[in-house]
N, C-alpha and C positions, 0 to 999 in steps of 0.2 A: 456571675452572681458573687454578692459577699459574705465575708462572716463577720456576722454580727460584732461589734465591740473588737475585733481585733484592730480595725485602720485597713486591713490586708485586702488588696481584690486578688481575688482567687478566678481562674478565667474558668468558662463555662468546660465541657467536655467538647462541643462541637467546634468553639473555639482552639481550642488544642490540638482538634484531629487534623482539621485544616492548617494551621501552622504547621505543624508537622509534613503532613502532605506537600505543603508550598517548599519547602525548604529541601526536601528529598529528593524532591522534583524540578527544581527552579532551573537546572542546566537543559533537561531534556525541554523544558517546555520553552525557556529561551530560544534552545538550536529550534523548537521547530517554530516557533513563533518567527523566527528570523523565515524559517523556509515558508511559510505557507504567505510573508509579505513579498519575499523576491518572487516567486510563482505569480502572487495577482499583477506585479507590476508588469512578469515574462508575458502573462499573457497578455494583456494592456498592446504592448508593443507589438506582437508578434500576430496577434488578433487583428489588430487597428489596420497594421500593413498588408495583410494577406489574404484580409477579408474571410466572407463564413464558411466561401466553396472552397478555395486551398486547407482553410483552418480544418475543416474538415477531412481533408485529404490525407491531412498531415494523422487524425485520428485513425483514422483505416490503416494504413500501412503502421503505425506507432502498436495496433492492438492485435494485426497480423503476428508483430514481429513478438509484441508480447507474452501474447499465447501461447507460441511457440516453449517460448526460454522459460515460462512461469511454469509450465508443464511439468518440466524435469528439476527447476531449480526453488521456486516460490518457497520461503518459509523454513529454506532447509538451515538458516540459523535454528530451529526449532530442532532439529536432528543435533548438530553442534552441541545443544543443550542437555539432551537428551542422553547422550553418549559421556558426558563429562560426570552422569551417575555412576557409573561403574568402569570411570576411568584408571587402567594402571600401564597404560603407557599414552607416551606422546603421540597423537596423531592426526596434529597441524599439517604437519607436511602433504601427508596422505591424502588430508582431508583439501589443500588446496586444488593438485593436483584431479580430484575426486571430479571437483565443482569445474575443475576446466575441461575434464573429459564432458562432461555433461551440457555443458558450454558450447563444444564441438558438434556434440547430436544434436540440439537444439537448434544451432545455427544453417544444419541439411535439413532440418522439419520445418524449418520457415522460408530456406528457398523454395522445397517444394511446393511450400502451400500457395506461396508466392509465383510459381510458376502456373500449377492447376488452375488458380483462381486467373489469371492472363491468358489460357489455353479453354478458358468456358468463359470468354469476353468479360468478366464481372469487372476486373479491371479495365480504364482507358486506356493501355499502354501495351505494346506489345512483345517486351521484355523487360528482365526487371531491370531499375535505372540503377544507374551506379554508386548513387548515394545511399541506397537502401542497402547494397552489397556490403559498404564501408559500415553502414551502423549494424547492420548481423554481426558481423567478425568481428566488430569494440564491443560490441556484446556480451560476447566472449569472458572478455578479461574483468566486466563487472558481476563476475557470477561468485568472486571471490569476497566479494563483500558481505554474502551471507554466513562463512566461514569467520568474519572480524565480529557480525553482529553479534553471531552465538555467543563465540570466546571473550568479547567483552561483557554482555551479558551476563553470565556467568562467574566473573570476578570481580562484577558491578561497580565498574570503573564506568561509571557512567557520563564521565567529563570526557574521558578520550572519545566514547561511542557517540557525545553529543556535537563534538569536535570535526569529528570526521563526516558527521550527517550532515553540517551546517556547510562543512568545507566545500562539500561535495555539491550541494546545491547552489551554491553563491560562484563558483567558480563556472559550474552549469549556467546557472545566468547571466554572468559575464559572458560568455563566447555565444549565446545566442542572440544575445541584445543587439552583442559588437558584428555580428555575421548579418543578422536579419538591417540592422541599419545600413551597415553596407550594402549588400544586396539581397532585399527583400523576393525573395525567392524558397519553393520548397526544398530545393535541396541545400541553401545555407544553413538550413534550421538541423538537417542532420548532419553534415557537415560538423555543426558545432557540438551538437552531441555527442556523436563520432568521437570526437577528441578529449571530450570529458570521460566519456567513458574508456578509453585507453588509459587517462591520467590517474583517474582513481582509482582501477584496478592495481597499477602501478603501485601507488602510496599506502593500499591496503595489504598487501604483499610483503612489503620493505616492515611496516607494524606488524605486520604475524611473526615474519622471522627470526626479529626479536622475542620472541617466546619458543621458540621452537631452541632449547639447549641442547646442544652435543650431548652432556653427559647422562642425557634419559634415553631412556629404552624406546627404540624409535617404532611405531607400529607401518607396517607395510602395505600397500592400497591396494592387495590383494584380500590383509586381513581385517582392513578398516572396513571394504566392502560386506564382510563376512560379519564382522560386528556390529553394522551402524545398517544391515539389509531389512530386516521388520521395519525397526522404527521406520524407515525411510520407505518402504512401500506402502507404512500407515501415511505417511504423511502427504505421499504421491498423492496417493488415492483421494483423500481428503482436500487436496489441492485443486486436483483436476475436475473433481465435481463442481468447481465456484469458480472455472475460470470464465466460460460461456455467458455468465452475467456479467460477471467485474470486466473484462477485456472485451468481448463480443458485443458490445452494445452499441457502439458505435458503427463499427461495422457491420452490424447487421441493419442499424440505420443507412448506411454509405450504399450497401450492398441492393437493399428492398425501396430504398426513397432513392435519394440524391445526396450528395455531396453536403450542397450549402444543408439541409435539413440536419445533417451529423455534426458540421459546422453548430449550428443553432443548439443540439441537445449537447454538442461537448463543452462549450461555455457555462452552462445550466448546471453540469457536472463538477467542473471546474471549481465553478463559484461556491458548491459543496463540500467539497475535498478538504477543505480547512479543517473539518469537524474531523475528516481521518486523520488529517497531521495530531490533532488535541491524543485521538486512539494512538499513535503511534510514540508520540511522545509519554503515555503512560505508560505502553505495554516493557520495556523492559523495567519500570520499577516494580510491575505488576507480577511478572514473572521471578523475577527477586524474592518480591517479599511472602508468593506462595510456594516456593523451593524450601523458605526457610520457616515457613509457617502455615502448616497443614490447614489449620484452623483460624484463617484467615476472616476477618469478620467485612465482606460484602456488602451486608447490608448500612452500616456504617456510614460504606466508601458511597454508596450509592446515593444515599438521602444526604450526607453534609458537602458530598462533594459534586458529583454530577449531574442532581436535580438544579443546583443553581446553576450551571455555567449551560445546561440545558436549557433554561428560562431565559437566561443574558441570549443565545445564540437565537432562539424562539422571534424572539424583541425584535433583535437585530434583521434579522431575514424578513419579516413583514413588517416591519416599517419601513427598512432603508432597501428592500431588494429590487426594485426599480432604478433608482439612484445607483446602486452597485453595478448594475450591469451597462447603466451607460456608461460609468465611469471607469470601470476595468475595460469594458469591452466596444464600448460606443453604440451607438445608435442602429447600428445595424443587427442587432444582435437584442431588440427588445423581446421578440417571440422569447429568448430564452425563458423569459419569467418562471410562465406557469409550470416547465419542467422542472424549473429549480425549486418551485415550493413542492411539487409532489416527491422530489430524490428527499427534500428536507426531511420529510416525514419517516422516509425509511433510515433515512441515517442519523435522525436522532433516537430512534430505540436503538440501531445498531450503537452508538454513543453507550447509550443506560447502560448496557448491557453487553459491552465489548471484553471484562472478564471472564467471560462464561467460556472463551476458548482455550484460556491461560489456566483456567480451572482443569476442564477437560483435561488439557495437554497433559499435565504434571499431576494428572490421578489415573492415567493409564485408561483414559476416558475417550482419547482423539478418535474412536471409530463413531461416538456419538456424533461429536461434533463432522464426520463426515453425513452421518444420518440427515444431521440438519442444514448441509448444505444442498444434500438430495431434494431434501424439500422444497427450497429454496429453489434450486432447479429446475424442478417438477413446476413447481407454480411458476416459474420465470416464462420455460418454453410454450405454457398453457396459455396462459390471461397474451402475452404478445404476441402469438398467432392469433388470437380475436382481433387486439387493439391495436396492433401496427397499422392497418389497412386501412384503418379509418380515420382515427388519432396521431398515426408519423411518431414523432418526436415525445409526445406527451404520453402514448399508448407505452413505447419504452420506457418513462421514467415510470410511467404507474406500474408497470412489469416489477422492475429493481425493487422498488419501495415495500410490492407485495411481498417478495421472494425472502429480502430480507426478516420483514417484520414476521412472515411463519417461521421461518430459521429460528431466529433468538428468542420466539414462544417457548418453542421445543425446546432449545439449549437451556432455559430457566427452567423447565419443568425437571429436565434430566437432573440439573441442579439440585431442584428443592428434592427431588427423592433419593439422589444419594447423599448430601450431605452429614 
């Protein structure tokens, strides 16, 4: 709008907010814009050559292995964060060392699982292969990255954290692309992970200990356990309620159908995911800016900012979501459709409404938001016992889509009543 008689434009308010937002944000949304185009292209390749029954093969054992390590490690940059409230000594070091201990149990929780599951025939195979052994144990060493997220986070250098994220995936899709054209096989594809995940944990390591100074009082991983134990059994907890939809979905497809049908819903997936990278790209300015401002205005951010790119993504998926899926994934892979428009639906409320965690977190809130992964839960394991059986592929995506959209019912209401 103007003012009258001066000459002057004066920009509107929603004008301004958005500016603002682009500008504060333009590194992280860059890095992940860069990651969520090398992923459709990864998939493209690695899909095209391996077709829907390996692709899916490749899900099962990726969400075994995930499970496992998300269990004890998921989110624990959030602990990082958490712990820098009432920090009066250093404890980087403690805290690396912490994340590889935890690394090491996760990596026996997932051969076992991996063994149990080949000892009750569920897998085709009669021990585990040995490329599955190699991505456990690199495993390992990327548990340290949750430790870089916190810590940059927190000093909101958000060009190094954007730096390291983009690094970390583009390097990931070099060695799969170069593995899988060489020899399009499942174990190339871990193979190349395998060695991403060594290399990263590496360079995330070498950036901490540059902040780790000599001359501060060093905390000890005896007494970091002893300081950083609540928050971190809040956050377990709250973890592990939401791994069985986010990671078990596939395999519980792989497990109750077949292969190719995991294949078919992990494309569907896939093709979704973009809208997590958009969430994950905002969640550390989000975390930032409610650290340093209680009274953060949400509803704001919600109407000028992610009602639109909500309406852009809307567009995009039903008009062009036919066209995308041949084109990322080919032809064999049209069934994906209809999964992807039902995951759509639950992951654009989760979108609207992805602050409500960052809320939570940093008001001493996070057992709500475990409430609302309960729920979540609860309705996941309910509605896909009915709709597996009859639905496959579709009955799981309508499961997720439910699970989600009671979660962040609940998570807004908790909201609007303690605000």
């Amino acid at each position: 709008m103007a003012c009258k008689g001066s000459g002057v434009q004066i920009p509107s308010a929603p004008q301004n907010f958005m500016k603002s937002f682009v500008l504060e944000t333009k590194e992280l949304l860059l890095s992940q814009g860069v990651i969520a185009l090398i992923a459709i292209i990864q998939i493209r390749i690695v899909a095209t050559n391996l077709g829907p029954e390996v692709y899916g093969k490749i899900g099962v054992y990726w969400g075994i292995t995930a499970l496992c390590f998300r269990l004890l490690n998921s989110r624990n940059s959030d602990l990082i964060l958490m712990n820098f409230q009432n920090k009066d000594k250093n404890f980087l070091r403690s805290s690396i060392l912490f994340e590889i201990i935890l690394g090491l149990i996760s990596s026996l929780i997932a051969m076992s699982l991996f063994l149990i599951s080949i000892n009750l025939k569920i897998l085709d195979t009669n021990e585990i292969p040995f490329y599955i052994l190699i991505f456990i144990l690199s495993r390992v060493f990327l548990n340290t990255l949750e430790v870089f997220k916190g810590f940059y986070t927190h000093s909101g250098n958000l060009k190094i954290y954007s730096l390291v994220e983009s690094v970390n995936n583009i390097v990931r899709f070099i060695f799969v692309v170069s593995f899988i054209i060489y020899n399009p096989r499942i174990e190339s594809f871990f193979y190349a992970i395998s060695i991403n995940n060594l290399l990263v944990g590496v360079i995330v390591v070498l950036l901490l200990i540059k902040n780790i100074k000599s001359d501060d009082e060093q905390m000890s991983l005896q007494e970091y356990y002893s300081y950083s134990k609540s928050n971190f059994k809040k956050i377990r907890l709250d973890q592990a309620v939401g791994l069985i939809p986010q990671h078990l979905d596939v395999v519980i497809i792989g497990f109750f159908a077949d292969f190719y049908s995991a294949g078919i819903y992990r494309i569907a997936k896939k093709l979704v995911e973009p809208i997590n990278y958009i969430v994950v790209a905002f969640s550390p300015w989000m975390l930032n800016k409610i650290e340093n401002d209680q009274r953060y205005n949400f509803r704001k951010l919600t109407i000028q900012v992610l009602f639109p790119i909500t309406f852009f993504l809307i567009f995009i998926y039903l008009f062009f979501g036919d066209y995308l899926i041949s084109f990322v994934a080919g032809n064999d892979f049209q069934e994906s459709l209809v999964p992807m428009i039902i995951l759509l639906l639950g992951y654009i409320v989760y979108f609207i409404t992805f602050w409500t965690r960052h809320y939570l977190l940093l008001n001493n809130l996070i057992l709500k938001h475990t409430i609302g992964r309960i729920i979540n839960l609860a309705i996941f394991i309910i509605s896909s016992s009915i709709l597996i059986s009859e639905f496959s592929f579709n009955g799981i995506a309508s499961s997720i889509s439910l699970g989600i959209i009671s979660q962040k019912i609940y998570e807004v209401y908790v909201y609007a009543k303690n605000k």
